[in-house]
C-alpha positions in Angstrom: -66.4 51.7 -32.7 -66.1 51.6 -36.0 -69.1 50.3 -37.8 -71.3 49.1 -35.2 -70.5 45.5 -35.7 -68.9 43.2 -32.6 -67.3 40.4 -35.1 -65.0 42.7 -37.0 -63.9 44.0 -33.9 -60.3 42.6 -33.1 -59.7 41.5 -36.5 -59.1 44.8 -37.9 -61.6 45.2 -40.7 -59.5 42.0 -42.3 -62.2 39.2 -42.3 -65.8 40.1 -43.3 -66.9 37.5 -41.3 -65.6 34.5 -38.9 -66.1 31.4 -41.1 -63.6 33.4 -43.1 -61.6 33.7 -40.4 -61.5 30.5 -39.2 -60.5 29.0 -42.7 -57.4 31.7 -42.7 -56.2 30.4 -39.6 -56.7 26.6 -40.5 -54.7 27.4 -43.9 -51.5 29.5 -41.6 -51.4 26.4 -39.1 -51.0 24.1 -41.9 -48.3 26.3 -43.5 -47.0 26.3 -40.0 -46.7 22.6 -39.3 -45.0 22.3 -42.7 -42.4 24.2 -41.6 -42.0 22.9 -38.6 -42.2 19.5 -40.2 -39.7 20.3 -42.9 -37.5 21.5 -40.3 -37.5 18.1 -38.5 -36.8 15.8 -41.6 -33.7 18.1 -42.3 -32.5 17.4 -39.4 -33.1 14.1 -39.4 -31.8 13.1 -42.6 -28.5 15.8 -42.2 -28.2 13.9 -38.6 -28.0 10.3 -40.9 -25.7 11.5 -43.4 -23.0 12.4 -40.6 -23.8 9.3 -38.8 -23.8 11.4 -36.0 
């Protein structure tokens, strides 16, 4: 243990607490689903352009 306190534990000291926690993992599965997204459309529109 290292201070005592159950909601830092498993977060590794990052987050002081989990509201903060939560918003960080909203904000990486947006930047997530961008990717993903932008992944898709260049595909898309490389798939158009070759008239494949």
């Amino acid at each position: 243990m290292k201070n005592g306190n159950k909601d830092n534990e498993g977060n590794n000291g990052i987050f002081i607490n989990g509201q903060q926690r939560k918003f960080y993992l909203i904000g990486r599965s947006f930047k997530i689903g961008n990717i993903i997204g932008t992944l898709i459309l260049v595909l898309l529109i490389g798939k158009s352009l070759l008239g494949v």
